[in-house]
C-alpha positions as CSV (number, residue, x, y, z in Angstrom):
1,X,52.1,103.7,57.7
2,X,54.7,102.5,60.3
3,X,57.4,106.0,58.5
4,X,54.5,108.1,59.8
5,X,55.3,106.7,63.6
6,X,59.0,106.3,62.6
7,X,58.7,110.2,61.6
8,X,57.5,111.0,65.3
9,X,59.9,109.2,67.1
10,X,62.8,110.6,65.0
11,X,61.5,113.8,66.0
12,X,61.0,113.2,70.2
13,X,64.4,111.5,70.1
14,X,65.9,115.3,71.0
15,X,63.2,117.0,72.1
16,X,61.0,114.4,74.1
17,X,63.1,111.5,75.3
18,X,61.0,110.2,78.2
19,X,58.0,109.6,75.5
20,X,60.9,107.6,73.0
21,X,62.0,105.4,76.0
22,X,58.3,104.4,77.1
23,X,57.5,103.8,73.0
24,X,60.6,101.7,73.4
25,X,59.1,99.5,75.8
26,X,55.8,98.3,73.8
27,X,55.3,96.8,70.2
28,X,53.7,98.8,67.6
29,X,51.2,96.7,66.1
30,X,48.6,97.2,63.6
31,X,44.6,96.5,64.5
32,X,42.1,97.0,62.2
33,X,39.3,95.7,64.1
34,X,39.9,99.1,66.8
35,X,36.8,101.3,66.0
36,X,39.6,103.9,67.9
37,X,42.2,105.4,66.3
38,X,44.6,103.8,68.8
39,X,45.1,102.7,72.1
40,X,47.4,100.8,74.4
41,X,47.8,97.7,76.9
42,X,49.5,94.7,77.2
43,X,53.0,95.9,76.2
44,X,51.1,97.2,72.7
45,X,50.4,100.3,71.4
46,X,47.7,99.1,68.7
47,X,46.7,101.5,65.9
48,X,43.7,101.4,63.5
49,X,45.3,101.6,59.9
50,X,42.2,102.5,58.2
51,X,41.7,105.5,60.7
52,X,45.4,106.3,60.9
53,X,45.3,107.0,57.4
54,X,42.5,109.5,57.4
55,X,44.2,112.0,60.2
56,X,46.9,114.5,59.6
57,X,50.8,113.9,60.6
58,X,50.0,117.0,64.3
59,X,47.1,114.6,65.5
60,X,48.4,111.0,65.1
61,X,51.4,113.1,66.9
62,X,48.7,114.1,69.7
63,X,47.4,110.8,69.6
64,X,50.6,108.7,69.8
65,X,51.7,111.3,72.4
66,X,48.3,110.6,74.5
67,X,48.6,106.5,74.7
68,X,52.4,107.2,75.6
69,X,51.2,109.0,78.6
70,X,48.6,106.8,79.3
71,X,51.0,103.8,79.5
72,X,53.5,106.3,82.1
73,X,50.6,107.3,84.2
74,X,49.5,103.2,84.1
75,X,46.1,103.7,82.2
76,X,46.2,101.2,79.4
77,X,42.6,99.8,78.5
78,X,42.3,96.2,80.3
């Protein structure tokens, strides 16, 4: 599960380093009691597993992509 994210990063690393620096700054950790596919707070960015695994490479893309914003715009879930 964790290549899939690995995979991502790899690929913003040239082409989207502001999102690679803010993933830098929070701990990817697995939740499987989210009923969301992921979200983010706390210095985490927490991902369902069981969810994750269901959704093609683009959207966990779209969704990693959308909790990295929400952390730079200071929108994580309280």
């Amino acid at each position: 599960m964790r290549k899939r994210f690995e995979d991502i990063i790899t690929k913003w690393f040239l082409t989207e380093p502001a999102l690679v620096e803010i993933y830098m700054t929070h701990s990817l950790e697995e939740n499987k009691s989210l009923s969301c596919v992921m979200r983010c707070g706390k210095g985490r960015i927490e991902y369902n597993p069981n969810l994750v695994a269901h959704i093609s490479d683009d959207k966990l893309e779209l969704f990693l992509k959308t909790e990295i914003i929400r952390i730079l715009l200071k929108h994580p879930y309280d």
